[in-house]
N, C-alpha and C positions, 0 to 999 in steps of 0.2 A: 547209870550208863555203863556198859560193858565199853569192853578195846575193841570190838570192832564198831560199835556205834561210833567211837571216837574216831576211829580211823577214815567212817566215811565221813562222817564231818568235816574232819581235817585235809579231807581229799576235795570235798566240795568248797570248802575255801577255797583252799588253791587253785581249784580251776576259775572261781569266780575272779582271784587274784590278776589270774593268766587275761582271763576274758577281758578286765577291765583297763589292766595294763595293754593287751592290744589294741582295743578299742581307744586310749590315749595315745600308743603308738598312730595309727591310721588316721586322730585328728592333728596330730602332730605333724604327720606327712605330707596330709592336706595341704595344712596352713603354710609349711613350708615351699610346697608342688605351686601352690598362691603365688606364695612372693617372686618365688625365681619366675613363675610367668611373667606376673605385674614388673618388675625390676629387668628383664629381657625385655618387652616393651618397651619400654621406657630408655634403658639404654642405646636399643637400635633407635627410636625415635631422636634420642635427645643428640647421638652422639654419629652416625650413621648417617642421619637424613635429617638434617637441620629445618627443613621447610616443612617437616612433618609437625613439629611446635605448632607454625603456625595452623598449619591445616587444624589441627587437633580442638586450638584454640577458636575458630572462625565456627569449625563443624565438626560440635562434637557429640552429634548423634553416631555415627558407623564407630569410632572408637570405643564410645562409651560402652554401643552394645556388644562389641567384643569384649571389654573385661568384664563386663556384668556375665552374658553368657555363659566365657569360659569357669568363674565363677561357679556359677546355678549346677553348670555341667559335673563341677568338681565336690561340690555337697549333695546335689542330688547320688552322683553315685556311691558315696560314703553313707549317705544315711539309707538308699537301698541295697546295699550287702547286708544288709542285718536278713533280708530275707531270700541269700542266696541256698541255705541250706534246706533240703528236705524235714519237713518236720511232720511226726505222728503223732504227736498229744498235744493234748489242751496247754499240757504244760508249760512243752516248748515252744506251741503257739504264746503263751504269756513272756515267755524269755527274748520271744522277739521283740513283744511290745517295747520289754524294758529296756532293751537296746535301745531301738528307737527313740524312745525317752529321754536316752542318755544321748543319743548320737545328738539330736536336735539342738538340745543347749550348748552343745561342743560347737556345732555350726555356727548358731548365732554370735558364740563366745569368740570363734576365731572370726569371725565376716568384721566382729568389730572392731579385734582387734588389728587386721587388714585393713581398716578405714582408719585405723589411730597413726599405722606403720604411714601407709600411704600420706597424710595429712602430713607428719612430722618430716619425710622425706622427701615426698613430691609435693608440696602446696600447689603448684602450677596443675599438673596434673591431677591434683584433689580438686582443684576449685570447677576444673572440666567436670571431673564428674558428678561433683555434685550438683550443678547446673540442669545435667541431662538427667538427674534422677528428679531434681524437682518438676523439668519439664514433662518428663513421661506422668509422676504423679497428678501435677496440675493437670493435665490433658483426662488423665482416668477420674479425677476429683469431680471436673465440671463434666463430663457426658453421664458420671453418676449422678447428679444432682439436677443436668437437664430432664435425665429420663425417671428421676422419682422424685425431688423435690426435698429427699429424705434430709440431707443435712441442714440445708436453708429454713426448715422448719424447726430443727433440733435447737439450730442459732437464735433464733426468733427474728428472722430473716423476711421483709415483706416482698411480695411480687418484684423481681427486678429487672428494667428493661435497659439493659449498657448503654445500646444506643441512641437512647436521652441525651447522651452524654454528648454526642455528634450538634445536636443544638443547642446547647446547654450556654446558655449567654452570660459570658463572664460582666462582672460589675467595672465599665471601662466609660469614663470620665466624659459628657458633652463638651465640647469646646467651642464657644463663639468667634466669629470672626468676623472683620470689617468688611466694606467695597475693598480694599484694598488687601486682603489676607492674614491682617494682621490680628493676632490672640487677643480679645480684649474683654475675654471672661470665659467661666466653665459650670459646669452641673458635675460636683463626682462626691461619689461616696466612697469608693475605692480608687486613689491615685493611680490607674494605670494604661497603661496605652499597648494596644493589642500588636502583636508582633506575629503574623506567619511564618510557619518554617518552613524555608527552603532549603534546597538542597546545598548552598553556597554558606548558609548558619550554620546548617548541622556540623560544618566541619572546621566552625572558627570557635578560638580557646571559650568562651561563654558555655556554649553547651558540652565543650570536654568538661569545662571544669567543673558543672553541673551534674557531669554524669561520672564523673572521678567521684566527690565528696557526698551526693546519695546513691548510686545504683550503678556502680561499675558493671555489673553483669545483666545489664538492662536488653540488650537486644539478644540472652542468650534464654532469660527464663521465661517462664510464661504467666507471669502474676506474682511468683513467688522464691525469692532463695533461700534455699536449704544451708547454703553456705553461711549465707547472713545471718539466717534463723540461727544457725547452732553456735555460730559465734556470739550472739548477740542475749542467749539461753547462759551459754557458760561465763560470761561478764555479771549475767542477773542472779548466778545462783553465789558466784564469789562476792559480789555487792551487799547479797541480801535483801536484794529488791529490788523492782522492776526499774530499770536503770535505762537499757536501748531497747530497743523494739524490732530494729530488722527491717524496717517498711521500706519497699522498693517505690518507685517513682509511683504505679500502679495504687497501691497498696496506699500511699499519702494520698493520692486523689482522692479515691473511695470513702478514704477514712473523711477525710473535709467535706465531702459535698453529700453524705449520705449518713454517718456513722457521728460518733461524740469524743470530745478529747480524754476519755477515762482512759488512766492507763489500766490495763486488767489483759489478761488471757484470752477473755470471752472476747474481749473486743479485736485482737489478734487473730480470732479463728473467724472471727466474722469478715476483717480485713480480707483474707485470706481467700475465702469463698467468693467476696464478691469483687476482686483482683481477678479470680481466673475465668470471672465472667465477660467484664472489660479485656482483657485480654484477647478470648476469643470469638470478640465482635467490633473488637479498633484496630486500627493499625498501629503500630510503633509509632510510628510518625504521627499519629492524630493523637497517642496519648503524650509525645513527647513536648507535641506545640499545647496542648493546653495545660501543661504542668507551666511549662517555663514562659506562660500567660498569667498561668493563677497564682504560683506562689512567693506568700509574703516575706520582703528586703528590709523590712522597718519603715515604715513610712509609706511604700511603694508597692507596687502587686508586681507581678513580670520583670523578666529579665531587661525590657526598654526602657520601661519606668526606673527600675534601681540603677541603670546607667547613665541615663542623665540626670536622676537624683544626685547619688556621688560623684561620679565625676564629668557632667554636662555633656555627654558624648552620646551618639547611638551603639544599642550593645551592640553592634557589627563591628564598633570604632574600639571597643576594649582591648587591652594588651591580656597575657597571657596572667600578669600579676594584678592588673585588672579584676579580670575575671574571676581570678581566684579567689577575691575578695570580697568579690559578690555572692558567689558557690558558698565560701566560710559561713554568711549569715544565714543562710535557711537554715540551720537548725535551734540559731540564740539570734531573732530579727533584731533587736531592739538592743544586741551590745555593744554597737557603735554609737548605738544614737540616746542612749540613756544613762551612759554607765562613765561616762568624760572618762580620764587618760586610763584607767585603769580598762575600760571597755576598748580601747582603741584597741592599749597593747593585746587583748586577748581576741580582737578580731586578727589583727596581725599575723598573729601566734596562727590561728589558725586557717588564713592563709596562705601562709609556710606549707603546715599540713595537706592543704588540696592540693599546691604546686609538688610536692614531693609524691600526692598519689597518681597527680597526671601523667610525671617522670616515667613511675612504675607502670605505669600503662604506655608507656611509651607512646607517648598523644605528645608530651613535648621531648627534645634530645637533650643531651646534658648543657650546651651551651646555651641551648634559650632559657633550661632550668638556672642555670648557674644566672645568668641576665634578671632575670624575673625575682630572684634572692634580692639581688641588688638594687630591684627599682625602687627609687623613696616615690611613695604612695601621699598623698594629702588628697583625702575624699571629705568631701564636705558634708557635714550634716542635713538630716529630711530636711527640707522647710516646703510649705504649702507650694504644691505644684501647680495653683490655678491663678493665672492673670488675673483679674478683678478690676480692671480699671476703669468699666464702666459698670457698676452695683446694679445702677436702676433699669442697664437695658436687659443684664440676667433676669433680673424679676420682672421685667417686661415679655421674655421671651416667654418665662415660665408660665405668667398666665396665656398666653398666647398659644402655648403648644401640648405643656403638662405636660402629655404623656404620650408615646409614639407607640403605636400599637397598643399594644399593654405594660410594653415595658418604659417607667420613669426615663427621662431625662439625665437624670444623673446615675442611670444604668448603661444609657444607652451606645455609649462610643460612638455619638453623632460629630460630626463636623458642621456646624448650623454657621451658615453664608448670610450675614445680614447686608442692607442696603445701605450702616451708615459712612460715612464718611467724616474720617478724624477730624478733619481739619474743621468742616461743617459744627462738627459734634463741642470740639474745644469754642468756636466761636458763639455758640448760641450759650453755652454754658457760663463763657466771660459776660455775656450780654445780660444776663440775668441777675448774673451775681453782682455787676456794675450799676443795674438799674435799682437792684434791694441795697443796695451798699447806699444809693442818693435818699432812698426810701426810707430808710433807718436815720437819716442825720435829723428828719423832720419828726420822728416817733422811734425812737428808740428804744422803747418797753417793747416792740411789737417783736423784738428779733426771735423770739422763740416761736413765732405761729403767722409771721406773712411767710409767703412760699410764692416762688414763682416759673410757673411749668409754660411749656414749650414745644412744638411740633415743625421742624421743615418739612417740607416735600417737594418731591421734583415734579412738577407737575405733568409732563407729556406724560411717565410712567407710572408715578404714582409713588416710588420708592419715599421712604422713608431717610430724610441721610441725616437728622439729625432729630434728637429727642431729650425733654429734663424735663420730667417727671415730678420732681422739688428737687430740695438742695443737700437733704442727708439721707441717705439708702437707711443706713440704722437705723432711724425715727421715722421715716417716711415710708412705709412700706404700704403702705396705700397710694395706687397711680394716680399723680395729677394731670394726667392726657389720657386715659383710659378707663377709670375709676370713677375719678369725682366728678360727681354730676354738681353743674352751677348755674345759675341764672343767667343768661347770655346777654341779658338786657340789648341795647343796639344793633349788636353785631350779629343779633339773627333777621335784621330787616332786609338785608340783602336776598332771603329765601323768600321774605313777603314778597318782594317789588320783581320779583324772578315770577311768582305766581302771578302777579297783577301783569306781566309784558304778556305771559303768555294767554289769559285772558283779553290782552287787548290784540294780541295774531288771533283768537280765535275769532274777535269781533270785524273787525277789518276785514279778513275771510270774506263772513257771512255779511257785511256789507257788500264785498263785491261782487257775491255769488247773487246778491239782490240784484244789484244793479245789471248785470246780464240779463236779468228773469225779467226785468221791466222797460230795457232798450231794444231797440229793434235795429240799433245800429252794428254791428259786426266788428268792426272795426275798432269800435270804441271799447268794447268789452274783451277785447284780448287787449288794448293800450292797457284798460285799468285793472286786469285779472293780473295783469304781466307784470306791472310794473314794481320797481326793488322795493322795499318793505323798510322803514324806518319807525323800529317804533318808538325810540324818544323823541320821534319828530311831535308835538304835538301832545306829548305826554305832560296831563298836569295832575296835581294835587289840590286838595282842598286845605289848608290849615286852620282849623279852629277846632275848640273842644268839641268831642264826640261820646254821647253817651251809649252803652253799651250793659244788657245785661244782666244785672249782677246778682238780684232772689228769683229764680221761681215760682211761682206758685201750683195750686191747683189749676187743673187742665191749665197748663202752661205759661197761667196769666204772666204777666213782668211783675215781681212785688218792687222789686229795688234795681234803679240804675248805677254804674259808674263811672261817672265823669273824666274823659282820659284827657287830660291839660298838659300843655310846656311845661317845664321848671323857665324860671325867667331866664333871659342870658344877658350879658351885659352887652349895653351899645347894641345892641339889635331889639328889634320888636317880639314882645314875646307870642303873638299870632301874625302869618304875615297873608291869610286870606288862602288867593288863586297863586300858586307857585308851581315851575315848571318841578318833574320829578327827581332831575338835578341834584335841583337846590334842597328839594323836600330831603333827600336821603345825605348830601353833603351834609347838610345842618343836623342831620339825624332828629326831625323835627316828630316828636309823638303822637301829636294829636291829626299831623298830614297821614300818618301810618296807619292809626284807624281808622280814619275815612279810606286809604288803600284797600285796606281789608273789607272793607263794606262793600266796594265794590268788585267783590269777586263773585258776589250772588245777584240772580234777578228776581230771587221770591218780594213779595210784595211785603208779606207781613215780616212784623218787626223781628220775632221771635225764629222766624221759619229762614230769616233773611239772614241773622247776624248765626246761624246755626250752621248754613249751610256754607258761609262765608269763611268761617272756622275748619270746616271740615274739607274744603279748599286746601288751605292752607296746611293742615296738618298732612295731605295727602302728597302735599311738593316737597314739604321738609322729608316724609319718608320716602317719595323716591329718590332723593339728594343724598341719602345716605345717614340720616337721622333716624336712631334705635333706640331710643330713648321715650318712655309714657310723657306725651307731652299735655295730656289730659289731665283733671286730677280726679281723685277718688271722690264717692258720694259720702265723707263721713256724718252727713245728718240723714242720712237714710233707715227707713226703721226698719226693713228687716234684712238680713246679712246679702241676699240678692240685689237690692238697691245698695248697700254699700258697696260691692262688690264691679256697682256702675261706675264707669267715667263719665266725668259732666264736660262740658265745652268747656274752654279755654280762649277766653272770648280777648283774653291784655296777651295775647301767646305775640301776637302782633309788635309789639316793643319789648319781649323776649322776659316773659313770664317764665317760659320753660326751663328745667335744668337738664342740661345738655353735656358731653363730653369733649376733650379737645379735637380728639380724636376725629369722633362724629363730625365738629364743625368743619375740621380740615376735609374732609370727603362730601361734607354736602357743598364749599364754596368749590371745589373742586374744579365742576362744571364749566362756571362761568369764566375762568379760564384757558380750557381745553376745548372750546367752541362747541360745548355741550355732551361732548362724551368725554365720559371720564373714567378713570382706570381705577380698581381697588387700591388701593389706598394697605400696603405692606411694607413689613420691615424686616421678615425674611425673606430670601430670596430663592434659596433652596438647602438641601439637605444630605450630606454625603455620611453613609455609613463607614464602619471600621476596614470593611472589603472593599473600599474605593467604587460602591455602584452610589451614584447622586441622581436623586429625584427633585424637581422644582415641586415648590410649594403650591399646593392646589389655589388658585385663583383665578377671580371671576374677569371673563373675559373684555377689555374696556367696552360698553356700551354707550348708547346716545339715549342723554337723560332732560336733554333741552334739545331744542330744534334752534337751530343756528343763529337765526336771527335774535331769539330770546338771549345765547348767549352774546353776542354779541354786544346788546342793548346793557347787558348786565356788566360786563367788562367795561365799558364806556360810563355806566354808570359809579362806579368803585370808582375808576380814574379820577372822576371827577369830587371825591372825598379827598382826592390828595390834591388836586390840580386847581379846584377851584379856594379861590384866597378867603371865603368864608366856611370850606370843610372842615370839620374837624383833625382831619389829619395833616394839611395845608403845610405843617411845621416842617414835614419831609423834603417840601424843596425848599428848604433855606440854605445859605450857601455852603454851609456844612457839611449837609446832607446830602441830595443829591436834586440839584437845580432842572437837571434835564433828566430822561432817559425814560422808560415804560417802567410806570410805577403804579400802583393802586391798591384801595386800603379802606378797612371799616372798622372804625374805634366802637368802644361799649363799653357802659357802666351797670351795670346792675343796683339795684336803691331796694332797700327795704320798707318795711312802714311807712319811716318819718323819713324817707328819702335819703336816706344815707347810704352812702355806695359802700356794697360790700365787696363786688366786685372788677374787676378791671380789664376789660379786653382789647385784643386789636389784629385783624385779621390783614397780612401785610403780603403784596405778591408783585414780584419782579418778570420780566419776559417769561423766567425758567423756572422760578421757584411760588410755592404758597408755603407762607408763615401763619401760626394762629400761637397767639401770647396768651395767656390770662395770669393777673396776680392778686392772690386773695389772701384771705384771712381762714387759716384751717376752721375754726371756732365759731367761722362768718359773722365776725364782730365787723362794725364797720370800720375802713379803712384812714379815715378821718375828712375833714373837710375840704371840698375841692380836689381830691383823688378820686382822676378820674383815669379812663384807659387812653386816650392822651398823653395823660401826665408820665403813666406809670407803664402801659404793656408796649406804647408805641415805640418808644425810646429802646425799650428790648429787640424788635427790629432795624430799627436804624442801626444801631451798635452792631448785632449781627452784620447787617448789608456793607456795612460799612468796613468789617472786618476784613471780609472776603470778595470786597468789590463787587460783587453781585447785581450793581444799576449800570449799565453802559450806557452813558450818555448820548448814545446814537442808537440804543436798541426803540424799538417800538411792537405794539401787541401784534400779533400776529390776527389778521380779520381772518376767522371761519370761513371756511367755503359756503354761501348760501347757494342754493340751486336756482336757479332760473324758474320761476314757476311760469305753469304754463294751463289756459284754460282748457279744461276738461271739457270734449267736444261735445257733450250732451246739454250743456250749459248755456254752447254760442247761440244766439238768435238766428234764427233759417232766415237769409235774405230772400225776400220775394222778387 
């Protein structure tokens, strides 16, 4: 190399020297032309125009875009002077690139470093800006990803519709309630009670302190903080691992109800995405009330639930230290409640921490801050937020209801309104357990398997006010009034001799409709069409044994009968013949019951006669309110179609049938309510979480007897308690109740060898119907001489007796019978 090659060399250094040194002159200048804008700003805002802070802080879109712009303006034209010069070669076109090249990194190098200045000197006015950069980002993130789909796929992101989110039915606890409004049970899987935000919460310490300790900048971003984010980046990379996360209020939802608790990046960018979706398709206020609905205090879901969990109050009623303490636990739920003194002190601790970020947010002033330091706090630990003090009417309800809509019970945030009433409820309950208390002194081995279940009812509506189902919800989860089906033995004759009156109104009728067709007197045929209708006037029975039934054969022959007989009684006759129907149903006499039944038919032959007589009866029990197969199955039938037949039930008559309490209670219904009777319910109705209440669908009371049947039937019952040879007779003694409208049908069920396994007694005062039965789960028999007398009646009395329930001056109320009147096609044409 010669000295002049050296010489241009060394010349073209030095201009490259000059070149480069200017070119860090003019980023130099820049950056500096930067700050004194940024720092004029700021000064005239901070110090100039005090209320510009605020403005800055409320709306800081028009600021932000003034430093961004000025900004853009001030690299933009630094990094386009590179091509202010005229250029004629390839060459110098190449010397521009490389400027360019160089200016760019220059750019980015000072922009950051502008964002480091500003962060360390203005935090206040960093935290503005980064708000409005995450919003302008979020804003161009989702119109990118509505109009190509591109990132969401990238994510492995499925179809997503935010406004799910708008119906999205949080897990919020059933609650039962009495006649009287009181809690006395619940359905929850998640402990929490839904709280709407109004505008009078959003501005009491709960939701500052809520929105202090996660997402102070919550009504400024739009799904996402950049602020957050970067803070929350440079904590994870000094950590050395994934340590905070950043997640704004948005960002927690999404991630809970749609995404997984990994902690990872991936799952960050996903947050993220489907943040700025929710965002811009909720409102504030709709994402703010289902946060502070959904998330978990320990124990508790929502902000209502963890306020009266800890400290018994509604979160409206929280103090500002309060609240603080609540806001402390969403990020560690469980370290007040798990973690004894050492979890206290570090809920405490942090505490402290949300009351000193609400300070800094100026949400409280120094003096309520300094107050809130001071308050001694004593929050009580979770414990099970659900009443339970009636086991068996929750699992009453539950088969009852299941499921509303589609959604569970213990999803549903109902307020379920039942019919009972305490007082009812505690008296049937003492009556039960005082009658097995006497029951156990005579058989003591039985205490693990006698049970004894129970039904009141009000009878004009039908309500439900008291119910015991047995006597332990934990072993008993099978209902003894809805469930278990039992042999009714006696206490279903009241539906026979209900079918028999009204067979004798239907016969009486068509006697009189005769007797018009055959007189020619006018006169005489409206006295006898007209006149009022008695029909235990007249009413008898047959008692003696009756056979009925019992094989089969080819073409229908009878192969085998069964003899239906008395058990003997003492001191009385065990057949007593011709007896009024009275006495036949006082005595509860068997063998008068199937001669009743015989005559419910007029077929002549034997088989066609006791068929039809059956099928009578079985037809009054189901309109009475009887859902129960009272038939049984053909199991000697050969081929699966005749097993799959029901054969007559020919003993149904003295209560062959296994029946429900439930059932009995609605079919004797009737006969009290002068034959129309009401559905027979024990809820009343139904109030959701939004205060709309709907009554429970039910059927509207109908007329299931005609007046005079009930009536006959009423008179009839009476007369099991009234007359001195009823079985239930014991009720007026002077104990019980000597006077007043009472009436009442005992029942024993007997097996094989006549052993009662059973025990019933269907008991009703002016205003209420009782049905007892107390049996042996195992249906062992109950022992000798237990009978429903002894055992279910006494469960009534004790009730009545509890609650006063006989007024010695009350009497039944007589049905309204109509006037009948003869049908004028009927009267004889006087000549």
């Amino acid at each position: 190399m010669n000295l002049t090659q050296v010489r241009a060399l060394s010349k073209k250094m030095m201009h490259s020297v000059a070149t480069l040194s200017k070119t860090l002159l003019n980023a130099l200048l820049a950056c500096i032309g930067t700050l004194i804008i940024l720092l004029t700003l700021t000064v005239i805002g901070f110090y100039t125009a005090p209320f510009f802070v605020e403005w800055l802080t409320m709306t800081p879109i028009l600021p932000g875009a003034i430093i961004i712009g000025l900004w853009v303006c001030v690299c933009v034209l630094f990094v386009s002077s590179a091509f202010r010069k005229k250029r004629s070669s390839w060459s110098k076109y190449i010397g521009t690139a490389r400027q360019v090249c160089i200016r760019i990194p220059l750019v980015l190098g000072a922009s950051m470093l502008v964002l480091v200045t500003l962060h360390l000197t203005l935090p206040s006015a960093a935290v503005v800006f980064d708000r409005f950069v995450s919003a302008v980002i979020a804003n161009r993130l989702y119109a990118f990803d509505v109009r190509t789909g591109w990132l969401s796929a990238r994510l492995g992101l499925a179809p997503f519709n935010a406004s799910d989110l708008r119906t999205k039915q949080l897990a919020v606890p059933s609650r039962i309630y009495d006649a009287d409004g009181t809690e006395i049970g619940c359905f929850a899987r998640d402990y929490r009670t839904y709280l709407p935000l109004t505008k009078e919460l959003q501005n009491l310490p709960i939701v500052h302190a809520v929105l202090a300790s996660e997402d102070a900048g919550f009504y400024q971003h739009r799904g996402f903080d950049l602020h957050a984010i970067a803070r929350a980046a440079l904590g994870n990379i000094v950590g050395g691992r994934v340590e905070s996360g950043a997640s704004t209020l948005t960002m927690q939802l999404v991630k809970n109800f749609y995404l997984t608790n990994e902690r990872s990046y991936l799952r960050k960018m996903r947050e993220v995405v489907l943040a700025t979706y929710v965002e811009h398709t909720l409102t504030k206020e709709e994402i703010l009330e289902l946060y502070l609905n959904f998330v978990y205090f320990g124990g508790g879901y929502g902000i209502e639930a963890a306020a009266q969990s800890y400290f018994a109050k509604p979160a409206m009623a929280l103090s500002p230290a309060e609240a603080a303490f609540i806001a402390g636990l969403i990020n560690y739920p469980n370290i007040y409640q798990l973690h004894g003194e050492q979890g206290a002190m570090r809920a405490m601790m942090r505490k402290d921490r949300v009351l000193a970020r609400m300070h800094d947010r100026d949400v409280i002033d120094n003096e309520v801050y300094a107050a809130a330091l001071r308050e001694p706090l004593a929050p009580t630990r979770f414990t099970r937020a659900c009443t339970d003090s009636e086991p068996f009417v929750r699992q009453e309800i539950n088969r009852q209801l299941g499921v509303v809509g589609k959604v569970r019970l213990a999803e549903a945030g109902l307020s379920i309104h039942t019919t009972l009433k305490r007082d009812h409820q505690r008296a049937l309950e003492e009556a039960c357990k005082a009658t097995l208390t006497n029951y156990l002194t005579r058989h003591g081995e039985r205490a693990e398997t006698v049970r004894c279940a129970a039904i009141s009812v009000e009878s004009k509506s039908g309500n439900v006010v008291a119910l015991v189902p047995g006597q332990d919800a934990t072993r008993d989860q099978w209902s003894g009034v809805t469930q278990s089906q039992r042999q009714a033995g006696s206490s279903f004759k009241p539906i026979l001799y209900a079918a028999f009156l009204e067979k004798r109104l239907h016969n009486i009728l068509i006697e009189r409709l005769r007797f018009c067709e055959e007189t020619d007197d006018r006169e005489a045929c409206i006295a006898q069409y007209e006149a009022p209708i008695d029909l235990l006037e007249g009413c008898t029975a047959r008692d003696a044994p009756v056979a009925v039934p019992s094989i089969v054969g080819w073409k229908d022959r009878i192969v085998r009968r069964h003899v239906v007989k008395n058990y003997p009684y003492e001191a009385r006759p065990r057949y007593r013949g011709e007896i009024s129907c009275g006495l036949a149903l006082a005595e509860s006499r068997n063998a008068a019951a199937m001669w009743v039944l015989g005559q419910l038919s007029n077929e002549e032959a034997e088989l066609a006669h006791w068929q039809e007589s059956e099928a009578s009866l079985v037809a009054m029990a189901e309109r009475l309110g009887i859902v129960s197969a009272l038939r049984h199955y053909n199991v000697t039938g050969k081929t699966e179609e005749d097993r799959a037949k029901r054969l007559p039930n020919y003993t149904l008559a003295v209560g062959s049938a296994e029946v429900t309490l439930w059932e009995m209670a609605q079919a004797n219904l009737p006969f009290v309510t002068g034959g129309v009777t009401p559905q027979i319910s024990l809820v009343a109705s139904l109030t959701d979480m939004h205060g709309n209440t709907r009554e429970l669908s039910r059927r509207a009371p109908e007329r299931v007897l005609e007046p005079e049947i009930a009536w006959g039937m009423q008179r009839l019952l009476a007369g099991v308690v009234d007359d001195p040879l009823g079985t239930a007779h014991s009720l007026r003694r002077k104990e019980n109740f000597p006077e007043g409208a009472l009436c009442g049908k005992t029942g024993t069920a007997t097996n094989a060898d006549a052993s009662a396994t059973d025990n019933w007694f269907i008991g009703c005062t002016a205003d209420y119907l009782v049905v007892v039965r107390v049996n042996d789960i195992s249906k062992l028999p109950l022992g000798r001489k237990e009978t429903g007398g002894r055992n279910a009646l006494p469960v009534f009395a004790h009730y009545a007796r509890t609650l006063n329930l006989v007024d010695p001056k009350s009497t039944f109320v007589v049905p309204d019978i109509p006037h009948l009147v003869a049908p004028e096609e009927i009267l004889p044409i006087m000549k």
